[in-house]
N, C-alpha and C positions, 0 to 999 in steps of 0.2 A: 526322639531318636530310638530305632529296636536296633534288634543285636546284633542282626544281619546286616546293618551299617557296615561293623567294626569287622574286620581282617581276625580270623582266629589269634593267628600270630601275636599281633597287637593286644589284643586282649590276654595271650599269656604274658606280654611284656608289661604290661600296665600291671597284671598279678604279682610279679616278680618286683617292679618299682615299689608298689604299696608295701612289700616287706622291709625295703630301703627308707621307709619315710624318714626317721628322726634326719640319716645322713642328707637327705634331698631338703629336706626343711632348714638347716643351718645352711644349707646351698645356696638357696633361694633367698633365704633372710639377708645373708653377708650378696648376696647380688645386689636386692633391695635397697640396701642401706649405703651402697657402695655408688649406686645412679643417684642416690638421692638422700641431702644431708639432713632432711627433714624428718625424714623415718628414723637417726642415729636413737632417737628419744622416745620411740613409741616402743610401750613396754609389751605389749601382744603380738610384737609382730610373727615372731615364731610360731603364735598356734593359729595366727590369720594363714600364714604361709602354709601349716599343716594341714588346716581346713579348704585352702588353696587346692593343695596338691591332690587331698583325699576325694575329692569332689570330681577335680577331673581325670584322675588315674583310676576311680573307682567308677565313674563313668562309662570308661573305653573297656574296665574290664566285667563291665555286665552287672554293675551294680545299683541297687536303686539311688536312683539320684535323690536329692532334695537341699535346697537351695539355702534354707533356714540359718546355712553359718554365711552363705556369703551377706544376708540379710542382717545378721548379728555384725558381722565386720564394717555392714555401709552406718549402721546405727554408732558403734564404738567410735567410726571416725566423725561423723557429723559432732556428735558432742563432745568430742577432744577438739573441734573447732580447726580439725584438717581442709584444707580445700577441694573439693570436689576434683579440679583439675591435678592438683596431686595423688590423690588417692587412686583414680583412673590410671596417672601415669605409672605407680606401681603396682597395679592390676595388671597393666601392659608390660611390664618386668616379669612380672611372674609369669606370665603365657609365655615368654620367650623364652626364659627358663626349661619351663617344661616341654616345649618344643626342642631345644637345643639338649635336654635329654634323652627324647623320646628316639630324636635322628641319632644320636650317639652311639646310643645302648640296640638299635637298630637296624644301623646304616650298614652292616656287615653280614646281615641274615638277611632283608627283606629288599623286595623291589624296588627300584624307582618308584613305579607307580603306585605299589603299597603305602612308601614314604611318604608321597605327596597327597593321597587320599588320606592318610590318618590326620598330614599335617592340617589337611582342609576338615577333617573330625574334630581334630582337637579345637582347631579355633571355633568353628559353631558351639564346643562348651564354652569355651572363654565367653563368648559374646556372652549366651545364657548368665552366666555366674556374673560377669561385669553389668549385666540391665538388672540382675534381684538384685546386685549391690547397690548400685546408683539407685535405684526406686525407692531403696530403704533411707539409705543418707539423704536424699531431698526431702521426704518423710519427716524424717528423723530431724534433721535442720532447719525444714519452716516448723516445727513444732519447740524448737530449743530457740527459734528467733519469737516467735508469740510469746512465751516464757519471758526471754531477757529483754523484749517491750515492754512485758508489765512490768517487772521488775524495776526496770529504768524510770519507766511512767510515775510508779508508786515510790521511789528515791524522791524523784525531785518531786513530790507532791509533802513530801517527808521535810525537804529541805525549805522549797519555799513556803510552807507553815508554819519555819522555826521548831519543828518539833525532837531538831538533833542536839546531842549536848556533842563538846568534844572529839570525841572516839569517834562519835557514831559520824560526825560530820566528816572527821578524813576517810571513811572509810565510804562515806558517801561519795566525796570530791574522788575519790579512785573510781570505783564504779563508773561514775556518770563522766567518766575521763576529762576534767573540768580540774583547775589547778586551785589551792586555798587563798591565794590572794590574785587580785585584779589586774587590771580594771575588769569590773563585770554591768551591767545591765540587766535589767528583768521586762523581758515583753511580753504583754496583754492585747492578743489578736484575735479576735472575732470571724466565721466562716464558718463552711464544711468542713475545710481541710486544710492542716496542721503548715502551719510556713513553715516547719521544720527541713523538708527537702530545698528550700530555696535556698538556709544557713548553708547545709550542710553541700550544696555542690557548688558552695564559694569556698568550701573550707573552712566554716568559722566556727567555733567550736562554740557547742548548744546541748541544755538538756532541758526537755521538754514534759509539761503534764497536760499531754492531750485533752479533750473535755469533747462534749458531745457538737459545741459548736462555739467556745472560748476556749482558746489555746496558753498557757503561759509557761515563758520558759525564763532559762538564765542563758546569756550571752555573754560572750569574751568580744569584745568587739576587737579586731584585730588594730592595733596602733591605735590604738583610743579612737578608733576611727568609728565616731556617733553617725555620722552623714551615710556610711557602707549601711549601718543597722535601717536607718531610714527608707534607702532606695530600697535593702530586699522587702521591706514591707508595703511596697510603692501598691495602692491600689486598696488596701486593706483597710477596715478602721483598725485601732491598734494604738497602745500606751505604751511609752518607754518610758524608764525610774530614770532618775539621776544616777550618772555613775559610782559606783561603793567598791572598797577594795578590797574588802573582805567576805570573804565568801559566805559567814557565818549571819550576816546582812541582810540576806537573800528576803526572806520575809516581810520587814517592811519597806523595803524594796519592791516585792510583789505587790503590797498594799496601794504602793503612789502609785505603779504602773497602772493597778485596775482604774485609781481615780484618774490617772490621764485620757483610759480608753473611754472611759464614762464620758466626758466632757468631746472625743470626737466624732467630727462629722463623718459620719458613711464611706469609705475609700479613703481617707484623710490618716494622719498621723500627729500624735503629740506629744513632743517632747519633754519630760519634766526637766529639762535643763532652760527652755522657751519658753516657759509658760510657769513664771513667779505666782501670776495670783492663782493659780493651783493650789499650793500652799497655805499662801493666805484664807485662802474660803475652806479647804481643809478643815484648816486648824480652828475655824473662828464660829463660835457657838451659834452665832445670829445671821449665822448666811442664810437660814432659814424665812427667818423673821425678814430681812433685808429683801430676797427673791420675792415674800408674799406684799409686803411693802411697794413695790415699784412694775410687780408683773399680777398681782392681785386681781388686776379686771381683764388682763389676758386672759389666765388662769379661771379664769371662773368660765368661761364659755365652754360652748359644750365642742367637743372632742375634733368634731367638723370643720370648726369654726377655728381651732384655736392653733390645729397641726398645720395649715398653711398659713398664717402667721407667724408660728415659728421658727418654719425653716426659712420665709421671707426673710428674718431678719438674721438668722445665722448667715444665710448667704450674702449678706449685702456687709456685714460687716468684716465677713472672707473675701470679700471683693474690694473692701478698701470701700465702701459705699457707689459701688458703679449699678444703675437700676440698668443697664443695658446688659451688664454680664450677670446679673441677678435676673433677668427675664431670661437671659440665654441657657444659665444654669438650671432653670425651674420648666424651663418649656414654655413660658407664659408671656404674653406681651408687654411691653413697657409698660402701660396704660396700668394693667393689675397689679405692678409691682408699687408702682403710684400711689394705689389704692390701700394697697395693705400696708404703707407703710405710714399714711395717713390716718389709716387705724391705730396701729399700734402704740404711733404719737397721744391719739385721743387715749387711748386705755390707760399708756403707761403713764401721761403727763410728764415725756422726756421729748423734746423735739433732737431729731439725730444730726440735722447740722449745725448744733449747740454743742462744742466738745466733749464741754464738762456732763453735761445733762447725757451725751450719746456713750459715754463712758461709764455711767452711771447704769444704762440700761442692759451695756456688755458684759459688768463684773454681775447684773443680777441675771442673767440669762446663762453665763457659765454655773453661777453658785444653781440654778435648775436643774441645769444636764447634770450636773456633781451631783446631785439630791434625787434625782429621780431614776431608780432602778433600773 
């Protein structure tokens, strides 16, 4: 904007307001505050309002402009955690303001036409000063939300390691807006990217320690409702803990979940409330021994040979033993499923429609996926 914009006139009036500020600034503040119950509590608003006023009254009277306080004001509200849409709507208080002074203090000396041309000046600053505000608080905001992700991130990364005592732990459960007692869950979900949004546009309250491509968090499942946790992970591999009520739990809680995600299949889910001998092969020194024992001559084939055998026999025992939905599941014809699971029989020395013997082969084939990284 030059200076031949501005109507001489207006440019003395704008001169003459600037020596009124402090009384124009308590104007504006108690207008501010008066549209809007949000601002009763923001402690700068008087010298926003100052910087407001000086900006655009110093404008109209020929002064050099520069945007740097309305920049400083978009920044102070992002990180008081104002909303954008409020902030704007008392930017638009303050234009009105200053318009409904400028006609005032004017409307008695100056044209029509002067009026309506200044009034159409004045708003072209408004806009100005309102776009360096808004540029700076979005700035300002997605760099204060990267901040309180890590932050967040490295809380519960804090919590589910057990590394809180007490203090550090309520002040954690504040933070990460997660209550001290239960019921809670810890889920261990594998991918790109984080199930966290699926929690959170059901509502259920979650905090999360991203990872480059395993995700674990702690869950409030809403009414102990285990089956709501299940479906948002519909599609994912993924380990849910046993329910625990105390928040301070979290830890080895995270530990069973990783051993449930270890043991599922690819898009599947396991529950440690479903799945006892988790547990058991856990806890028990020789699941080792036991896997090498009865998978020993699987196990020994080379890599080629032994990963589609594998999932043969994962998937036939997820099918309840059906070779029709085990060929359907695998891509593969009946005939091959046939085949490979007459292998397996010869390796393992367990025939699978012998209960006892096929049971024998399921608790050594889970204690594998438990054992292998």
């Amino acid at each position: 904007m030059t200076e031949t914009t501005v109507h001489p006139a207006v440019r003395s009036l704008a001169e003459a307001l600037l020596d009124e500020l402090p009384v124009l600034t308590a104007g504006m503040a108690e207008a501010i505050r008066t549209g809007d119950p949000v601002y009763a509590d923001v402690p700068d608003l008087e010298q926003s309002c100052a910087d407001h006023l000086s900006y655009v009254l110093g404008e109209l009277a020929g002064l050099p402009r520069d945007t740097k306080s309305a920049r400083r004001v978009g920044r102070r509200r992002a990180e008081a955690g104002v909303p954008l849409a409020t902030v704007l709507r008392g930017s638009r208080r303050a234009a009105r303001y200053i318009l409904d002074v400028l006609l005032h203090h004017g409307g008695s000396t100056m044209s029509k036409t002067v009026l309506m041309s200044t009034a159409a000046t004045a708003w072209e600053i408004f806009e100005e000063y309102s776009e360096a505000l808004s540029s700076a608080y979005v700035s300002s905001a997605g760099e204060r939300l990267r901040r309180d992700t890590e932050t967040r991130a490295a809380t519960a990364g804090a919590l589910l390691t057990g590394e809180l005592d007490a203090d550090r732990l309520r002040e954690a459960a504040t933070a990460l807006r997660l209550p001290l007692t239960g019921p809670f869950v810890v889920v261990v979900a594998d991918g790109a990217d984080s199930p966290a949004p699926r929690f959170s546009r059901r509502r259920v309250a979650a905090a999360w320690q991203p990872g480059v491509d395993l995700h674990t968090g702690v869950v409030v499942p809403p009414h102990h409702d285990l089956d709501l946790v299940t479906d948002l992970l519909d599609g994912l591999r993924a380990g849910v803990s046993a329910p625990f009520a105390d928040l301070a739990d979290a830890a080895p809680a995270a530990a069973e979940a990783r051993l449930a995600w270890r043991i599922a299949a690819p898009g599947t889910v396991v529950r440690r409330d479903r799945a006892p001998l988790l547990r058991l092969l856990a806890d028990a020194p020789s699941a080792a021994a036991y896997r090498d024992e009865v998978l020993g001559g699987l196990l020994a084939l080379p890599d080629r040979e032994r990963a589609p055998l594998l999932d043969t026999v994962r998937v036939w025992f997820d099918t309840g033993g059906s070779a029709a939905q085990t060929a359907a599941a695998l891509f593969v014809h009946r005939n091959t499923v046939g085949y490979r699971v007459q292998q397996l029989e010869r390796l393992s020395g367990r025939n699978l429609t012998h209960a006892a013997q096929a049971a024998e082969l399921h608790v050594a084939l889970t204690a594998h996926r438990l054992l292998t990284p």
